[in-house]
N, C-alpha and C positions, 0 to 999 in steps of 0.2 A: 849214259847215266853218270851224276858226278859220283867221285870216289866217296868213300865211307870215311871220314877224318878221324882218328884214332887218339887221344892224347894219354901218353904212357910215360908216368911220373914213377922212378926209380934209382933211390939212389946207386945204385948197381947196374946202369942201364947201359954200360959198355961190355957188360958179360953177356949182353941178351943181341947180339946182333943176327943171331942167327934166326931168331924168332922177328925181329924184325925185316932181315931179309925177305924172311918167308912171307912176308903179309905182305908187302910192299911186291913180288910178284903176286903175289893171288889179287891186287889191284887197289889195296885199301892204302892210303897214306897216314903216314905215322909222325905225333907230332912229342916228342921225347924233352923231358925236364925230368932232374932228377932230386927236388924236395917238393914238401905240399907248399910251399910260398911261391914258389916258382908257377906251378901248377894253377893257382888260384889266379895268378897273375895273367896266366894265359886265358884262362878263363874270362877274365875282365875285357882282355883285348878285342874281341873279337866273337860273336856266338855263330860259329862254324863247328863245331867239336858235336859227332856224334855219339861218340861213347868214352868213356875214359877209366882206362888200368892203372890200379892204384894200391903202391907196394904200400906196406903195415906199419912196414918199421924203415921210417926214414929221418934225418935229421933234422932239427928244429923241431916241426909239428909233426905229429904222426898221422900215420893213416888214416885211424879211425877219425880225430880232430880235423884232418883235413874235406873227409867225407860228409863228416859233421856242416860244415861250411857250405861245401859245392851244395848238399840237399837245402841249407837256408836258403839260398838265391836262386838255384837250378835244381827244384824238386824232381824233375821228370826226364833229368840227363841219365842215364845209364850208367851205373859204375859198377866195376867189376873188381871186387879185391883179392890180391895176387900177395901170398907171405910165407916163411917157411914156419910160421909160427901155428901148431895145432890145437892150440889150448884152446876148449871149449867154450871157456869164456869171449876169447875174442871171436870166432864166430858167431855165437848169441849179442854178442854186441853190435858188430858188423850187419846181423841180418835184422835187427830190431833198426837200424838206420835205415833199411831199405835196399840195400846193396842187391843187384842185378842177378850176382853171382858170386860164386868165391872162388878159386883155385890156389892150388895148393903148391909150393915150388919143389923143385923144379918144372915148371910146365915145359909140357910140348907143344909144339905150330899142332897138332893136331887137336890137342884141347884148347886152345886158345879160337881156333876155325872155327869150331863146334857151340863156343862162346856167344863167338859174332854172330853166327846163322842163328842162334837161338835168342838175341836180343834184338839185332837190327835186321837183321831178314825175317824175321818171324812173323810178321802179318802179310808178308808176301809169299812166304813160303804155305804157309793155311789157304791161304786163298788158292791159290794154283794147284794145292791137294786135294784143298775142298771142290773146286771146279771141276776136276778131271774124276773123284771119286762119283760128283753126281752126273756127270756125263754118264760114267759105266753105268750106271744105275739107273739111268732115263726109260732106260728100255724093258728092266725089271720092273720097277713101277707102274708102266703101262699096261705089262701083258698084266700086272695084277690087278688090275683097273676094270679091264676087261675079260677075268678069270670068274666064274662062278664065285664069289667069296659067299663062306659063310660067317658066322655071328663072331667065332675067334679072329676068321682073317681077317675083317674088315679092320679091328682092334690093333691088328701088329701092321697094314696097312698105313694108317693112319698116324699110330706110333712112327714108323718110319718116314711119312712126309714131313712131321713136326720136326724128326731131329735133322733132317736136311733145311729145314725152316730157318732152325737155330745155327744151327751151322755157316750156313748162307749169310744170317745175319752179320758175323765176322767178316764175311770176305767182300764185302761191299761192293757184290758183283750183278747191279741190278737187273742183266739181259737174262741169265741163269734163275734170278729168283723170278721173274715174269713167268719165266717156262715153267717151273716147279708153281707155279700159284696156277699155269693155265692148267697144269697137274690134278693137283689140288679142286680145280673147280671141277674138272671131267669126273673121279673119286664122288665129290659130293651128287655128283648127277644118277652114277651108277648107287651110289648109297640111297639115294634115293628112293629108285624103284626097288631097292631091296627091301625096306626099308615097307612099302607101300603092298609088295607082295607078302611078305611075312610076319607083319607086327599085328594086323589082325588074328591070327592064327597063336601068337604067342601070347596072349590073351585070354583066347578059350582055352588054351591048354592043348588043344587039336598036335601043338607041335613043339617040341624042346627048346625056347629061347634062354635068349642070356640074364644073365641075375637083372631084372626092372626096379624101377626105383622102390614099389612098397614090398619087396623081396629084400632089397639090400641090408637093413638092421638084422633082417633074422636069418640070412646066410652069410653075412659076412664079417660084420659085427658081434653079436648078442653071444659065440663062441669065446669073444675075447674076456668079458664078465663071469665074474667067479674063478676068476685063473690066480689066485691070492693078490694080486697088482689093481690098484686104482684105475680105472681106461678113465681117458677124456677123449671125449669122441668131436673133434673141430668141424664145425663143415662150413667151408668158408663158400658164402653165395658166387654164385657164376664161376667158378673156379674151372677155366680150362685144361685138357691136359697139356698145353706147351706152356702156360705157368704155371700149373706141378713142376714140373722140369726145369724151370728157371730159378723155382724157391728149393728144390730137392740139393743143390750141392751148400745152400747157407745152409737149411735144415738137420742137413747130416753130420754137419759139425759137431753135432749137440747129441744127435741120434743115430742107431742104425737101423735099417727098413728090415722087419722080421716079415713083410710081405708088400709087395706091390702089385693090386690087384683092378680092376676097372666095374663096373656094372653101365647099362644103358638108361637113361635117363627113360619115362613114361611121357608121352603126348597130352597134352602140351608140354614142352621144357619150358617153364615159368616156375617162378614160387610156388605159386597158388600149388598149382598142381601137383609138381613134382615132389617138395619140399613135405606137403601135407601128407602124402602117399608117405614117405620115408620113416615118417618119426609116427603114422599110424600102424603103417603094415598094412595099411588097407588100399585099394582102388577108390578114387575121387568119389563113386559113384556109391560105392561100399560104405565111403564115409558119410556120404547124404543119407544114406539109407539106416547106417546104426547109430549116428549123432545129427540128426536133419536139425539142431538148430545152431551147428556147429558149424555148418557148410556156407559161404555166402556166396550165391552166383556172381558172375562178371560181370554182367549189369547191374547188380546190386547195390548200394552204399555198405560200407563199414569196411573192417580190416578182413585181409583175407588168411592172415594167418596167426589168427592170432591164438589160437587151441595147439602150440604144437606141443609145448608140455603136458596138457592133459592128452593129449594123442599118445605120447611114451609112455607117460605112467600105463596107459591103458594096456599098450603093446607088449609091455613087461611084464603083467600078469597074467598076460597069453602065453608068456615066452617061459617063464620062470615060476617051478613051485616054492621056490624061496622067496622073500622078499628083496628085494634090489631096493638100495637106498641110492638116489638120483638126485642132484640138483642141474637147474635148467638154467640159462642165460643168453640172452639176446642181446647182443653191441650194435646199436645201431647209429650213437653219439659218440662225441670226445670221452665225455665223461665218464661213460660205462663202458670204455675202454681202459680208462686209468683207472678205475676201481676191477675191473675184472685181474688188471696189474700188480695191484696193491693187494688183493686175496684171493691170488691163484692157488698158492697152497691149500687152500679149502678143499682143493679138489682131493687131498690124500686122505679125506676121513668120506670119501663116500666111495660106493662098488662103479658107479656111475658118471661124470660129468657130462653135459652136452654143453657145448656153446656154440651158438652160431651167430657169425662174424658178418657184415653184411655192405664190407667195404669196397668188395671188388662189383659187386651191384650196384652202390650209391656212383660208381667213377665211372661204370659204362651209362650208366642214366646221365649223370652231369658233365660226358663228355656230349653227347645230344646237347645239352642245353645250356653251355658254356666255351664261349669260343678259344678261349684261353685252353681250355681241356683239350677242345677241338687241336689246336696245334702240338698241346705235349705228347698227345697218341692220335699221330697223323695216320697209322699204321699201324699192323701189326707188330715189327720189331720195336716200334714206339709205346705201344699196347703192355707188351710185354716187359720192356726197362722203367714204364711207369710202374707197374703190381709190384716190382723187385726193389725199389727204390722207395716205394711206400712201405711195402713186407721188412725191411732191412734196418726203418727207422719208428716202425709202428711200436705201440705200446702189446701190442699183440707177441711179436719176438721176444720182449722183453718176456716178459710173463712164461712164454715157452724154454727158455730160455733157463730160468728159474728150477721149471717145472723139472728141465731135463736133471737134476740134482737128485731126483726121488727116481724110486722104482718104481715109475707108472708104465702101463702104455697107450701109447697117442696114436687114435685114429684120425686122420683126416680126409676129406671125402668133402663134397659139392652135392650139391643139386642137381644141376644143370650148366651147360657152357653157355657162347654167345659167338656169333658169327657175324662180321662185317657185313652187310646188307649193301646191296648196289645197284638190281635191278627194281624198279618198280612196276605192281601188279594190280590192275584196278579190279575192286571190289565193290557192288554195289548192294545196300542192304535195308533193312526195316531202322526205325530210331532205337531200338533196342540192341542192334547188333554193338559188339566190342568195339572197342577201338585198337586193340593191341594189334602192332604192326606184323607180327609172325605167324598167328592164329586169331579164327574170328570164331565166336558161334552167333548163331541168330537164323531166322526163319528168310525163305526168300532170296537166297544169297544167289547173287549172279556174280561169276567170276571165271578167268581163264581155267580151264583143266587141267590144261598141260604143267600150270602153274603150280598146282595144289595134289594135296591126297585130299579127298573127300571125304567124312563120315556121317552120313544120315544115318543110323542108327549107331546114336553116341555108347548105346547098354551094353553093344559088342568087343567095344573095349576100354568099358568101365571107367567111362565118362556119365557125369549126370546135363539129364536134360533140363533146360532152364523154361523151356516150354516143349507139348507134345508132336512140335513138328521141327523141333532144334536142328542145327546141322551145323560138324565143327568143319571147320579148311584149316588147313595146317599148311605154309609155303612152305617149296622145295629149294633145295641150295642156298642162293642170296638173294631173293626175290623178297621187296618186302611189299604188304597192304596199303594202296592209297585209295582212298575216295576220289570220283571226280573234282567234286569241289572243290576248288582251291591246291589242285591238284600241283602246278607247278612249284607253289608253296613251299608243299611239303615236302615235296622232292630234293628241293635244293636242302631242306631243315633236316631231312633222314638218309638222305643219299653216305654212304661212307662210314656209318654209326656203327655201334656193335648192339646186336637186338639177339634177343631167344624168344623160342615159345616155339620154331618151328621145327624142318627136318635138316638135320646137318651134320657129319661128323661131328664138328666142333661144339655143337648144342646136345648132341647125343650119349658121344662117349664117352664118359665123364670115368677120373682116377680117386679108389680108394685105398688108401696106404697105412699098413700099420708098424707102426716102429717103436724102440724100446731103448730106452734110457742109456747111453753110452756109459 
């Protein structure tokens, strides 16, 4: 491996031989001038120079002028300033340039060591920690895999593939993230049948499940209203939990998390379903039944969600013998993006805000049907740096941003997630059946078994029937719905997509966080 080129600009740089001795055995070569003119000079020569120490106070140009210069033409070189000078100014100056690092003189060869491993060894040194951490850990994941889990483990289960996910992602070590995704898929297979044994049951009630979607406002929410603070309760569509976790270190800039908490999404994970259940408090089926001209079936024409404000209002007079003063807001354009920007403050004269965001929806739909999408989130870590790179620049941050000013508290919470889809499942049906790739309902249906959870009688867990011989299939894992027809078509058109509606960690266990104004 070639050596680490060092360039170390000090006017004093005949007092330092012994730190440079030291480095020069430990293997790095050391390329010594002792003003910034000299330095920059070397710079010009040649772009070989991996890192560069750089004394404060030297003559002609100083330090920080000189720093100033190497970031105009070499933003991304490494510099490390070294001075005996502690005024807090010049460090605020120094690190508002960028600087690597700072140290303080006299250094020693062992803080200088510590320097290097932590600038230019550092994505090598992550990786070979992260490698060998998830090795020890291959084997804990498994027996958990294959451990009876119940409703909390599967949740810290899953939690813990994500952060090996993230992790991984850093170390660019793609034979290790194969094995963690063949992981991941075994996980989704046993979640499955868990999944298929128990959700009927946590439905009637027969048996103790986890907070479900039309459960979640009113255990885990509607305690945060009336606490004297404004709540604004975000729920950003599709929101998985490995991008909670991607947005959760921008976020906490601004905030701290007074709870991080999860609930399971309800069958189908789609809008329709899930979303409408949330903000009524009711079962799909519940809601056909106490606002039947409120509900549109899947085959239907018109919007399917379009009552979710009157569904809240509804839900708060269940919930509350006081009146709750609520406004509601839907961003599903540019423009009521920049208006939700422009009069976020609004939210500190009500008990209530809701808004839901509906961006990370619109990107998994128009990465299906935009090839250009198709390539920015080839993948899941690609998935992931796109939501953070939209989240970072959205008119949505800004606004939050703002908001974090006031003593509110912000809930944030989803619907439902979305899972990369890979295997395809033929389903054959009436002209009435769905089209949705993750769930179907309709009469007739022939389709794999092994494939699907089945529910012909949709009443038992508070689905409505679209007709009286209905019957929902819900895919297991990454399997998604093709028709024969035109079968290879569609395969190559949905093969690799991110879809919901079915069974999946990723579609299932969805995070809701509440945090409080820094």
């Amino acid at each position: 491996m070639t050596a680490i080129k060092i360039l170390w600009a000090d006017d004093e740089i005949d007092l330092l031989k012994p730190q440079l001795f030291f480095l020069e055995k430990k293997g790095y070569e050391v390329v010594t001038v002792t003003n910034g003119h000299d330095a920059l000079d070397r710079l010009e020569e040649a772009n070989d120079i991996d890192v560069v120490f750089l004394d404060e106070s030297m003559p002609g140009i100083t330090g920080l002028e000189t720093l100033e210069r190497i970031k105009a033409k070499s933003n991304n070189l490494p510099v490390v300033m070294i001075t005996k000078n502690e005024a807090e100014n010049i460090m605020e100056e120094a690190i508002g340039s960028q600087i690597d690092d700072y140290l303080i003189k006299p250094v020693n060869p062992n803080q200088i060591l510590l320097t290097l491993k932590k600038i230019v060894d550092n994505k090598r040194l992550v990786s070979e920690k992260t490698a060998s951490g998830y090795q020890q850990d291959f084997r804990n994941i498994s027996l958990d895999i294959s451990a009876h889990q119940d409703k909390e483990s599967w949740v810290d289960l899953y939690k813990k593939i994500i952060n090996w996910e993230l992790r991984l992602d850093q170390s660019d070590n793609s034979e290790l993230f194969g094995i963690l995704n063949t992981q991941k898929t075994e996980a989704n297979r046993e979640f499955s049948k868990y999944i298929e044994k128990h959700y009927p049951a946590w439905l009637t009630g027969d048996e103790d499940g986890p907070t479900l979607s039309h459960q979640l406002f009113r255990e885990k929410i509607a305690q945060e209203v009336h606490k004297g603070q404004p709540v604004v309760f975000l729920l950003l569509d599709n929101l998985r939990y490995d991008q909670w976790m991607i947005l959760e270190p921008i976020i906490t800039e601004y905030y701290k998390i007074a709870k991080e908490d999860h609930f399971y999404s309800i069958l189908p994970t789609s809008t329709q379903y899930s979303r409408n259940a949330i903000f009524s408090g009711l079962l799909p089926q519940d809601i056909k039944q106490s606002y039947p001209d409120k509900w549109v079936h899947d085959h239907e024409k018109g919007g399917k969600n379009m009552h979710e404000e009157f569904f809240m209002q509804e839900q708060l007079k269940r919930l509350f013998r006081e009146p709750v003063s609520m406004q509601y807001q839907k961003i599903t354009r540019v423009d009521q993006a920049k208006a939700l920007n422009e009069n976020i403050m609004n939210a500190t004269n009500y008990d209530l805000t809701v808004i839901v965001y509906n961006f990370i929806d619109m990107l998994s739909h128009a990465r299906t049907e935009m090839e250009v999408l198709k390539e920015l989130a080839k993948d899941e870590k690609a998935y992931r740096s796109l939501t953070k790179s939209w989240f970072i620049n959205s008119p949505l941050w800004e606004a939050l941003q703002k908001l974090a000013t006031k003593d509110i508290r912000l809930v944030i919470g989803t619907d439902h997630g979305t899972i990369k889809v890979s295997t395809p499942s033929k389903v054959i049906g009436d002209r009435d059946t769905t089209t949705n790739l993750r769930y179907k309902v309709g009469r007739n249906l022939n389709f794999k078994k092994s494939d699907v959870l089945a529910v012909e009688n949709p009443k038992k867990v508070g689905l409505p029937m679209p007709n009286i011989s209905s019957t929902y299939i819900f895919a297991k894992e990454e399997k998604f719905f093709l028709y024969p027809n035109s079968y290879s078509y569609y395969n190559n058109l949905f093969q690799d997509t991110f879809q919901h509606g079915g069974i999946s960690l990723e579609e299932i266990i969805c995070p809701i966080v509440t945090l409080t104004s820094k």
